[in-house]
matplotlib code that plots the C-alpha trace (Angstrom):
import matplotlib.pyplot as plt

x = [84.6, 84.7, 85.1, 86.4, 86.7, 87.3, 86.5, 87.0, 89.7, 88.0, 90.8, 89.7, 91.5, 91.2, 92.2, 95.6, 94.8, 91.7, 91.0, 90.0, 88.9, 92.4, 94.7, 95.8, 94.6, 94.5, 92.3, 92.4, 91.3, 94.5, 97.3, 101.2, 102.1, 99.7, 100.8, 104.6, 103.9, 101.8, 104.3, 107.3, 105.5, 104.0, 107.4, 105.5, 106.3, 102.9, 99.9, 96.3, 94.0, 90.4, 87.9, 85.1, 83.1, 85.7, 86.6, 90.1, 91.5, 95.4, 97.8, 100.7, 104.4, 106.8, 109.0, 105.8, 105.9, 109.9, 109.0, 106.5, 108.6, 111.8, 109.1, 108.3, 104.8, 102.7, 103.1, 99.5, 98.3, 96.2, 96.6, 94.3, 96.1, 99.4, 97.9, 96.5, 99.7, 101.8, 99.2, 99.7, 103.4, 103.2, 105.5, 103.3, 105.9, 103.4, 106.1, 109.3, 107.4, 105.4, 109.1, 110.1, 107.4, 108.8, 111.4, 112.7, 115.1, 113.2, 109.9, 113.1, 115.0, 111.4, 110.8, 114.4, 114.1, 110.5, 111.4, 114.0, 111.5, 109.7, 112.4, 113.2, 109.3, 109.7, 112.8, 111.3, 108.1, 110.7, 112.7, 109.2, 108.5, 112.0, 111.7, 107.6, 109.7, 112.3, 110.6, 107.8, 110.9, 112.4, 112.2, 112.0, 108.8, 109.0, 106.7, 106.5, 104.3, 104.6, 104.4, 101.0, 101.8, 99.7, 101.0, 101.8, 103.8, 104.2, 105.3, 104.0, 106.1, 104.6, 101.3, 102.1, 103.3, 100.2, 97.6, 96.2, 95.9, 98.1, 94.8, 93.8, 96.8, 97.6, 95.7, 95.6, 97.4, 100.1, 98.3, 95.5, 98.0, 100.5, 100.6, 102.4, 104.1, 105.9, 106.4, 104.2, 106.3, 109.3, 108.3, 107.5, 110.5, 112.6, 115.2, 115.6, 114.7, 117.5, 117.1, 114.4, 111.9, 108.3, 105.7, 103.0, 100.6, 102.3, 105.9, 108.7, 110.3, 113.3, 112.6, 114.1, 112.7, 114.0, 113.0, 113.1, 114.4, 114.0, 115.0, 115.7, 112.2, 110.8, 108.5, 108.2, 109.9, 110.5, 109.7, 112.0, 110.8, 114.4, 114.2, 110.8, 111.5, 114.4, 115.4, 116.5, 119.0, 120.1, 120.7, 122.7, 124.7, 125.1, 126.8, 129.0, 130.4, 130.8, 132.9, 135.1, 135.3, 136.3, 139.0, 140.3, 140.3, 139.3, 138.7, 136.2, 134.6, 133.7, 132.5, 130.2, 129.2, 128.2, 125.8, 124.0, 123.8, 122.3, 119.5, 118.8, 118.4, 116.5, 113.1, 110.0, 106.5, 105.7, 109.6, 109.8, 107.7, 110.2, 109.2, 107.3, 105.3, 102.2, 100.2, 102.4, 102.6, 98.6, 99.5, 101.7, 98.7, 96.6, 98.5, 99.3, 95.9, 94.8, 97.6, 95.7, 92.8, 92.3, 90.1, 90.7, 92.4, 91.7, 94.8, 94.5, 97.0, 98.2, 100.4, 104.2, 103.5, 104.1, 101.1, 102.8, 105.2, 102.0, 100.7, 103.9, 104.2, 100.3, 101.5, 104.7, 103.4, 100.0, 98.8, 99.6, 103.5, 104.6, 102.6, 103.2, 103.1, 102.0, 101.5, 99.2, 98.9, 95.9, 96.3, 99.5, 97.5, 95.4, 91.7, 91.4, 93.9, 93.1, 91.2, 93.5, 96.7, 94.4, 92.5, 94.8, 93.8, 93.8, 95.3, 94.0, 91.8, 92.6, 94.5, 98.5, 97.7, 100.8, 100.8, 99.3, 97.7, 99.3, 97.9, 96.3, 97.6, 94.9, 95.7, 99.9, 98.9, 97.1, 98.3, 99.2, 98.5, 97.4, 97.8, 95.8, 97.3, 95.5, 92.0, 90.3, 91.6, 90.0, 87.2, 83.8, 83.0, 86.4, 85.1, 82.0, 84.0, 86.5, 83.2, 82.4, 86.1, 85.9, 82.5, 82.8, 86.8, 86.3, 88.5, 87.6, 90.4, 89.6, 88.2, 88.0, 85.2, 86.0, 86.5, 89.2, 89.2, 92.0, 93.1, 94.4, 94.0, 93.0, 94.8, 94.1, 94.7, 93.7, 95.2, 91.1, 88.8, 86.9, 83.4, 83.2, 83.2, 81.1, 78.8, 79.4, 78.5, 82.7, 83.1, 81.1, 79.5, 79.1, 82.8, 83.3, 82.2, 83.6, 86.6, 86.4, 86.2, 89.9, 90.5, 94.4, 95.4, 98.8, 99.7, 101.6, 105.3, 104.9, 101.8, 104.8, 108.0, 109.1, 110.0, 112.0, 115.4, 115.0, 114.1, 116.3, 119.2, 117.2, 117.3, 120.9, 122.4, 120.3, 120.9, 124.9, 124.8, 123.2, 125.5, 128.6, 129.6, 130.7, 127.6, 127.1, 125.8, 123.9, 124.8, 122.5, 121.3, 120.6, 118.4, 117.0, 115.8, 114.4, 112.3, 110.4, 110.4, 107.0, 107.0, 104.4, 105.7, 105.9, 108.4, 108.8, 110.4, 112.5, 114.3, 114.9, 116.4, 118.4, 119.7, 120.6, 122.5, 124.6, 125.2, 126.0, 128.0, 131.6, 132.2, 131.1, 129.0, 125.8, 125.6, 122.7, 124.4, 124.3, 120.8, 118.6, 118.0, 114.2, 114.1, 114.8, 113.5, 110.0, 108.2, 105.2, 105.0, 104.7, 103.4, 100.6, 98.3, 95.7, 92.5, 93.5, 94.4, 91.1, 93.5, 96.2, 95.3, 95.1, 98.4, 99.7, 98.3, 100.0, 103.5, 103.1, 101.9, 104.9, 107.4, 106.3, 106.5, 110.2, 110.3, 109.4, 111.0, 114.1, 113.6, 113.4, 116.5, 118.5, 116.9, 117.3, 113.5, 113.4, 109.8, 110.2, 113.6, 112.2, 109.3, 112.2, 114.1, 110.9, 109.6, 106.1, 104.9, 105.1, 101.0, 101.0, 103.9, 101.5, 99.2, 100.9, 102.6, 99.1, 97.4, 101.1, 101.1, 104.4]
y = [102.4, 104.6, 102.2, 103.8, 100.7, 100.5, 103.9, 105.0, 107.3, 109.2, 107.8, 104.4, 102.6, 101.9, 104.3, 104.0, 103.5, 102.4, 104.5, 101.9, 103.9, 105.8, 103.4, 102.6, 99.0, 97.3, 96.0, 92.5, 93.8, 96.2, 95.2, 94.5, 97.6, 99.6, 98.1, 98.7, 102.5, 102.5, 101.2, 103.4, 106.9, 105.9, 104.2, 101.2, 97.3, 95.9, 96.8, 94.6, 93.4, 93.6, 92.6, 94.6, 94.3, 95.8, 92.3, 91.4, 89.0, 88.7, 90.7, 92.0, 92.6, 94.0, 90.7, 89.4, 91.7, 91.2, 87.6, 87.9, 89.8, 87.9, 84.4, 86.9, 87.3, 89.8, 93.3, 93.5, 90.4, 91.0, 91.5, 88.9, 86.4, 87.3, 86.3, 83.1, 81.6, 82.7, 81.0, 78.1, 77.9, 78.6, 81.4, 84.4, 85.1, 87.2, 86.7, 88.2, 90.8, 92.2, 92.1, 94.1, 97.1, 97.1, 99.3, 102.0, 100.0, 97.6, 100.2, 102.2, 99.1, 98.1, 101.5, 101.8, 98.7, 99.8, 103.0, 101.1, 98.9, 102.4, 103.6, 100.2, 100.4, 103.7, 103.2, 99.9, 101.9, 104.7, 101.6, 100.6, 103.5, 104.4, 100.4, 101.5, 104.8, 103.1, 100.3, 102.7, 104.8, 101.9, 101.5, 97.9, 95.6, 94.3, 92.0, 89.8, 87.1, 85.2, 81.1, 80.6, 82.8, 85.5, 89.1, 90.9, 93.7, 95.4, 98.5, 101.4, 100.5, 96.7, 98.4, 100.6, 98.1, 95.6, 98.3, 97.8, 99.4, 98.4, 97.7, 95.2, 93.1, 92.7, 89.7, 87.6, 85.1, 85.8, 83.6, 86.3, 89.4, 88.1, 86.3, 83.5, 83.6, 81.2, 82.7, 80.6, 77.5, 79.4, 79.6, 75.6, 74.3, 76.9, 77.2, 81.2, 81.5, 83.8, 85.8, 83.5, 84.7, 85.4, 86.0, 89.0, 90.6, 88.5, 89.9, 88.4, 89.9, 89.2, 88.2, 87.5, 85.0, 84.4, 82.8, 84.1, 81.9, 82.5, 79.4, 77.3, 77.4, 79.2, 82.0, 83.9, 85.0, 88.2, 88.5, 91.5, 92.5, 93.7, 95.0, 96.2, 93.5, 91.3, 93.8, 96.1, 93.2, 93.5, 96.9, 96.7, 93.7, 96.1, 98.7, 96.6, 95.4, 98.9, 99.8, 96.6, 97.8, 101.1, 100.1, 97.5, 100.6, 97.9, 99.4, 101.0, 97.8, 96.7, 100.0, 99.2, 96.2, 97.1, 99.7, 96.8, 94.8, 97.4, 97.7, 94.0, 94.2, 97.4, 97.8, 96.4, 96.5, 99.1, 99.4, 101.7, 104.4, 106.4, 107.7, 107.3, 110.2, 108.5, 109.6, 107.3, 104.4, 104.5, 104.8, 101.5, 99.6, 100.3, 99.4, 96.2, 95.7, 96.6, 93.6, 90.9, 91.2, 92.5, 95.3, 98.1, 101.0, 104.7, 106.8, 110.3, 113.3, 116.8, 116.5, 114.7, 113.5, 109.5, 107.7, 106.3, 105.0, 103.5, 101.7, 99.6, 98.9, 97.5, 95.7, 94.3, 93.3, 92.0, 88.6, 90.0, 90.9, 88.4, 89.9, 93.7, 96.7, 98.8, 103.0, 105.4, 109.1, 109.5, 113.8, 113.1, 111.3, 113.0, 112.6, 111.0, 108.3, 107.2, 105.0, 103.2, 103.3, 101.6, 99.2, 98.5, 98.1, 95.9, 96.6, 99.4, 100.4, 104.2, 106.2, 105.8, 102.6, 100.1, 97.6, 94.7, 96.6, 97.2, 95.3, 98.3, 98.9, 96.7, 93.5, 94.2, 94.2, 90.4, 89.1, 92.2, 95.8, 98.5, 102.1, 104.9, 107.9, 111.4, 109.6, 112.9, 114.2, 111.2, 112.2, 111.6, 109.2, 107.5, 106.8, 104.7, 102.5, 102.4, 101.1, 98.4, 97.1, 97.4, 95.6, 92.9, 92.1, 92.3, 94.7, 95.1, 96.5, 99.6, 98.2, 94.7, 92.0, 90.3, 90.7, 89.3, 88.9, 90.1, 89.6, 92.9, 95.2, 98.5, 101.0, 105.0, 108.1, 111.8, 114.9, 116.2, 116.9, 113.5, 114.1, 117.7, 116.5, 113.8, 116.8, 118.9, 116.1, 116.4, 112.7, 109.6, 108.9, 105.0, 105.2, 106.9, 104.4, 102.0, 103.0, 104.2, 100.7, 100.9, 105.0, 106.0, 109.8, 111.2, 113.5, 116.8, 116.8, 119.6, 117.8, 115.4, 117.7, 114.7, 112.7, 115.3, 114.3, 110.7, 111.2, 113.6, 111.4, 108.5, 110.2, 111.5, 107.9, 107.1, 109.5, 109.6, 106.1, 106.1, 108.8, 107.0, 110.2, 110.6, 110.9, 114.6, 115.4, 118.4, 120.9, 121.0, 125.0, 123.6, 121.0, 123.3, 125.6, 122.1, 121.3, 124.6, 125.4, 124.4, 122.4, 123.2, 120.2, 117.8, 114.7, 115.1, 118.6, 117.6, 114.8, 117.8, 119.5, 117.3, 116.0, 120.0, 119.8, 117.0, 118.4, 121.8, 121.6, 120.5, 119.3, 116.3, 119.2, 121.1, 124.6, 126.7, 128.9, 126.4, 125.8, 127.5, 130.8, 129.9, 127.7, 130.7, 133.2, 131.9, 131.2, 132.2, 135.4, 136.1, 139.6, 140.5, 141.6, 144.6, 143.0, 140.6, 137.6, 137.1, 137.0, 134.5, 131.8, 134.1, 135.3, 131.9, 131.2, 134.6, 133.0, 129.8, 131.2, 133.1, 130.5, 128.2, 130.4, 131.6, 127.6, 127.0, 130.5, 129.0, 125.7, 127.1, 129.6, 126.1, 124.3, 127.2, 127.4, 123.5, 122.8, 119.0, 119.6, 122.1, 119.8, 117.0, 119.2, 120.5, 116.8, 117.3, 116.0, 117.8, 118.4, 119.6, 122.1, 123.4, 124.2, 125.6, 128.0, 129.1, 129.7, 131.9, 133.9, 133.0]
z = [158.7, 155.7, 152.2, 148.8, 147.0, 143.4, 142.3, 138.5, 138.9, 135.7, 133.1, 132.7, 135.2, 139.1, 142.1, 143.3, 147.0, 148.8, 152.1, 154.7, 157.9, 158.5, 156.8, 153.1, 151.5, 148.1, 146.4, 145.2, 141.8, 141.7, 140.1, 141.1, 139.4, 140.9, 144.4, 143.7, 142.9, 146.4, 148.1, 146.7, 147.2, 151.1, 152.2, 153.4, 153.7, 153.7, 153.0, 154.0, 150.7, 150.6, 148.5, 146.9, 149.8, 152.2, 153.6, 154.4, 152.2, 153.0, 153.6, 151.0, 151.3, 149.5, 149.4, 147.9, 145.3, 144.5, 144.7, 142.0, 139.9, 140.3, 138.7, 136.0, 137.0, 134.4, 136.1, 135.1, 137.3, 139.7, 143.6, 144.4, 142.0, 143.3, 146.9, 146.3, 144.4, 147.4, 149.6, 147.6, 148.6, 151.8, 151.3, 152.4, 155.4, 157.5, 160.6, 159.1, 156.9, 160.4, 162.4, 159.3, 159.8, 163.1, 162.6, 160.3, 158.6, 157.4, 155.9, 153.7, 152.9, 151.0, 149.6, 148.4, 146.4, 145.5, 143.7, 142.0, 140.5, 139.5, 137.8, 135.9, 135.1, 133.8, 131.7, 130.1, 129.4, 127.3, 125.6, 124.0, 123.0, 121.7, 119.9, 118.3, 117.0, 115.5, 113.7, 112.5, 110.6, 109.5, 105.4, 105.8, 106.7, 110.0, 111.7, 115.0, 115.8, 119.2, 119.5, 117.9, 114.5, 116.3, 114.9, 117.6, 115.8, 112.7, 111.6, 109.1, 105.9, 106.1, 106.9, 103.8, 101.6, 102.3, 102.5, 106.0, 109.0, 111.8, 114.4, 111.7, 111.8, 115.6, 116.8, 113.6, 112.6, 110.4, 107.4, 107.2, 106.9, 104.8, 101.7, 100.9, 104.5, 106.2, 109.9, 111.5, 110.2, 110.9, 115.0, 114.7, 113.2, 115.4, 111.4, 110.3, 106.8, 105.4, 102.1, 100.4, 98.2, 98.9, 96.4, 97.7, 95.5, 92.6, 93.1, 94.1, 97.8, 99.7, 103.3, 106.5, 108.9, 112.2, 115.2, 118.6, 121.3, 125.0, 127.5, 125.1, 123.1, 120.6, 121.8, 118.8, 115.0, 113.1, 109.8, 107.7, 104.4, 103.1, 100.0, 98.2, 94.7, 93.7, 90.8, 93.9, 95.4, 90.8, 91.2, 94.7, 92.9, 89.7, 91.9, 93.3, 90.1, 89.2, 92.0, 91.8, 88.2, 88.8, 91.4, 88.9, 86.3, 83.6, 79.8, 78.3, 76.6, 80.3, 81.1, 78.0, 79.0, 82.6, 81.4, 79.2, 82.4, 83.9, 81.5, 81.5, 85.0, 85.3, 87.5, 86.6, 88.1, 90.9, 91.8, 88.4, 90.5, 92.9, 96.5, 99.2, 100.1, 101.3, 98.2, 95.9, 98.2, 98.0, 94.5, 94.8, 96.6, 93.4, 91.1, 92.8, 92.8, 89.6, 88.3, 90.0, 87.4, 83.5, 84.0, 82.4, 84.1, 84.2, 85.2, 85.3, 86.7, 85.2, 82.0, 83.3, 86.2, 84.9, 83.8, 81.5, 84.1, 85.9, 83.1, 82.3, 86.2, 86.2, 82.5, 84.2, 87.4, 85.6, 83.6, 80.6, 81.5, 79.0, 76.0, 74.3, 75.5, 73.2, 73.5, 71.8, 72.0, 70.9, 70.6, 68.1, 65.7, 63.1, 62.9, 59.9, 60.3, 64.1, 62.9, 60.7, 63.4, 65.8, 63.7, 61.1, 57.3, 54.1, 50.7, 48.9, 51.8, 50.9, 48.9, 50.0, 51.7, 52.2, 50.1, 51.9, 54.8, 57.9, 61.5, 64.1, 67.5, 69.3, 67.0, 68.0, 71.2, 71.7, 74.6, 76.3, 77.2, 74.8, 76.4, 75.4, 76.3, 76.5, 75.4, 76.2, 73.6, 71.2, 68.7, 69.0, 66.4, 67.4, 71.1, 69.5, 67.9, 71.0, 73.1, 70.7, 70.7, 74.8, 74.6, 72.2, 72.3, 67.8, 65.6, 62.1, 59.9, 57.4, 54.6, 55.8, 55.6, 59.0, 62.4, 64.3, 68.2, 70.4, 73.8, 74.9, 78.3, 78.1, 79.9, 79.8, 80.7, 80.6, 82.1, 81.6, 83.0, 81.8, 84.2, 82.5, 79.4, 79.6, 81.2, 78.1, 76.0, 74.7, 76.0, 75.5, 78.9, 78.2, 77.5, 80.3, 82.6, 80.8, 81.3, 84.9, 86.6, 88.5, 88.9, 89.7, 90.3, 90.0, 92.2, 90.7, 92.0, 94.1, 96.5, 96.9, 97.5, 99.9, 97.2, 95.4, 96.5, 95.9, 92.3, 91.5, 92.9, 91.0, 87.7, 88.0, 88.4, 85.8, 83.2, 84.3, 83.7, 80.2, 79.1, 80.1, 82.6, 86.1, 88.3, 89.9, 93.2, 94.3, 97.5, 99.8, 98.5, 94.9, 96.6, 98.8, 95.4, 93.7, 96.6, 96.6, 93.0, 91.9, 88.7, 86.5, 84.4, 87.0, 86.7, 83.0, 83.8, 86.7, 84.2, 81.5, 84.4, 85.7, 81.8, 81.2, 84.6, 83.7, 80.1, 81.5, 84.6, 84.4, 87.7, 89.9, 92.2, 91.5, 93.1, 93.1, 91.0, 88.7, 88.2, 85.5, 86.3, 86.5, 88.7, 91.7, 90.5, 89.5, 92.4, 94.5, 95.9, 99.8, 99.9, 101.2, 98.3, 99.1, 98.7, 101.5, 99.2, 97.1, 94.1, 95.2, 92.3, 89.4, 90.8, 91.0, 87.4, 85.9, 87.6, 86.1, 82.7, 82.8, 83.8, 80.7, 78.1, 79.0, 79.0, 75.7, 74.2, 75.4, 73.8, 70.9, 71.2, 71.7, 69.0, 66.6, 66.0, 65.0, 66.6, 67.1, 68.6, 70.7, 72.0, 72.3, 75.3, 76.6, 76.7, 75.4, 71.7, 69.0, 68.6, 72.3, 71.8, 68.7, 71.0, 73.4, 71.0, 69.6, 73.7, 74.4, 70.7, 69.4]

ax = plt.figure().add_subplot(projection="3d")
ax.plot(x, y, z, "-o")
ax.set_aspect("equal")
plt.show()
């Protein structure tokens, strides 16, 4: 007789059916899914078993199979097992299975109930799927383990939010995945752990724990991570004062009083930076990173796009949250006195000198983070002396005798090129490195277009908020403008936007007719151009040229020519509008 035994059926697994001479057989090796699916598409009651050398081995029936089901047998096991725990129990019925075959009745009674089995297979296989979908789009962390605090689940914001890959978790215990976790003691003691607080990465998370029970025993527990820091439960709290207080209609002194609350309970850390595109959630990771230990930080990104943002969430979230944060712009402060705003000085130290001398930037910063913004843009012989500081942890004042130690973190950041420079001999190289030890990029706003709606509703409760005014809402066409306008100046723009918006627009709904004219009319063209598109990014370039110098020749329309009010609503310093003016000829 002709044997076809446990052929690859070219996809990994194991041929359906094994042709036996003239007559369909399993093998032992097959599994009970494999045999139900057999069994439902050739309308058959039993079926003989064989092992791998063709041998007959036992003999299996469909009753068998409902019997192994119905003890909730793996649908994976194998034939073979399946056979020799029925032989165990003497329960193998070859008698009343073979009367069975014996007619019609009994051969589509068995398929009947074995294409039901098909069907229920098929729907539990779309329920898992539907389940993996749903916990995958789910904003919230969500992790299973089973009895031993093995993970056995997790979804992609947890993944996200603990910078792994989902392979890497399944199949470790819990203890190895998350920090600080207490799932595995959840499963033991059998107690859900509702709404406690869990340190990870050093901040404080609200988390679920319950246990899953089956039979009376724990076989497992789910673990929710509900809201992304405790400053987000603050802020739900806050709003539903705000309601109550609104209902109530109390007076304007409360109304005063609930915006203070608000500040005091405003985000810290990596919940101040708003989406989650899956550039800024790598962005997230970082930072949390980068708080766990004082090296310095190099963040870099086009002009707006928050790195200022990023280096009070690393501050917050870091060692030295409890210490200063103290800001330089390093392009707003003239050469010659750099020196003297970051080191400090003594009495008559130069000409104009305060009496007594004045403490530099680095010494007001002991004990915390000192942020040098645009440090591409710091001189030469400034950067030596920068090094030294970075090297040695030593200030000496301007015109001092001593040095005095501080304790600070460096933080920086560039919208330059810093790698050119350093190339062009523009930027210290040993600075360079030294600065470059944890490297963050910014993405511009419009890589991240996802994320627009979020902060625009962000900054709009915000701002409404501040001002004491009614908070607007935008149609979906003025949202649909925002999302493809392209934003030259990033997150800083989108802010002055939406503060214009709420100055400008009387009622509680922003049309598109309501947004700045620029905003629509400024955007990328989608002709064809003759050469076949070779000049797409000088196009592009002449478009955003364009759009921000009717920018700034507005600002200063509004401002009346006033420069420093002018850079106030464009949101740029003073120094940079300067520039800006001298590159567009005004």
């Amino acid at each position: 007789m002709a044997n076809d035994i446990g052929r690859d059926n070219g996809q990994g697994g194991m041929t359906m059916a094994i042709s036996h001479g003239t007559s369909l057989v399993l093998g032992c090796h097959q599994t009970v899914q494999e045999a139900i699916q057999l069994f439902s598409e050739h309308g058959i009651a039993a079926v003989d078993v064989v092992d791998e050398h063709g041998r007959s081995v036992g003999r299996c029936t469909w009753r068998m199979l409902l019997r192994a089901i119905a003890k909730e047998m793996d649908r994976m096991a194998l034939i073979g097992d399946v056979l020799a725990a029925f032989s165990m129990d003497g329960k193998t019925e070859p008698k009343e299975d073979s009367m069975e075959t014996s007619d019609g009745e009994g051969d589509s009674g068995a398929a009947a109930e074995l294409e039901r089995l098909r069907r229920e297979l098929e729907e539990t296989h779309r329920l898992a799927e539907t389940m993996k979908t749903v916990l995958d789009a789910a904003y919230e962390g969500v992790v299973v383990v089973d009895g031993n605090g093995m993970v056995r689940e997790i979804n992609r914001a947890y993944c996200q939010f603990l910078g792994i890959r989902r392979e890497d978790a399944i199949g470790k215990h819990v203890t190895e995945v998350i920090e600080n976790t207490r799932l595995h003691i959840c499963v033991q003691s059998g107690i859900p752990e509702r709404g406690y607080i869990q340190k990870i990465y050093g901040q404080p998370m609200v988390v679920h724990r319950i246990p899953i029970w089956r039979d009376g025993k724990v076989i497992g527990a789910v673990g929710m991570l509900i809201f992304q820091g405790v400053s987000e439960v603050y802020a739900i709290f806050q709003r539903l004062q705000e309601l109550s207080r609104e209902a109530s209609r109390k007076e304007k002194n409360e109304a005063e009083a609930s915006k203070q609350e608000v500040v005091a309970s405003a985000a810290v850390g990596v919940e101040r930076i708003i989406g989650r595109h899956p550039t800024i959630a790598a962005v997230k990771q970082m930072i949390r990173r980068a708080a766990r230990v004082p090296s310095t930080v190099l963040i870099t990104g086009e002009s707006g796009t928050g790195k200022e943002v990023v280096a009070r969430a690393i501050h917050e979230a870091g060692a030295h949250a409890d210490g200063p944060f103290v800001s330089v712009n390093c392009a707003a402060i003239p050469e010659a006195l750099l020196e003297a705003e970051l080191f400090g000085y003594e009495d008559g130290a130069f000409t104009g000198a305060k009496k007594g001398g004045k403490p530099g930037k680095f010494q007001l910063a002991h004990g915390g983070t000192l942020f040098l913004d645009e440090i591409g843009d710091m001189p030469l012989a400034m950067q030596a002396k920068i090094l030294r500081v970075l090297e040695e942890k030593k200030v000496e004042k301007v015109g001092g005798l001593s040095e005095t130690e501080v304790d600070v973190r460096i933080i920086a950041a560039t919208n330059k090129p810093l790698e050119e420079m350093v190339r062009d001999g523009t930027f210290r190289e040993d600075l360079f490195y030294r600065l470059n030890i944890i490297r963050i990029h910014l993405p511009p706003l419009r890589e991240r277009k996802t994320d627009i709606p979020a902060l625009l509703a962000h900054h709009m409760e915000r701002l409404c908020r501040q001002f004491g005014v009614v908070s607007k809402s935008f149609a979906k066409e003025a949202i649909e403008v925002l999302i493809n306008y392209s934003w030259p100046g990033n997150i800083r723009e989108l802010v002055n936007v939406v503060e214009w918006l709420i100055s400008m627009v009387e009622g509680e709904n922003i049309e598109r007719e309501h947004l700045p004219a620029y905003l629509s009319t400024i955007q990328p063209s989608v002709t064809p151009m003759p050469d076949g598109g070779a000049n797409i990014a000088d196009r592009w370039k002449e478009i955003v040229y364009q759009s921000e110098r009717e920018r700034i020749a507005a600002a200063l329309v509004a401002a009346n020519g006033n420069k420093a009010e002018a850079a106030r609503r464009l949101g740029i310093h003073r120094s940079t509008l300067y520039e800006k003016l001298k590159k567009y000829g005004f």
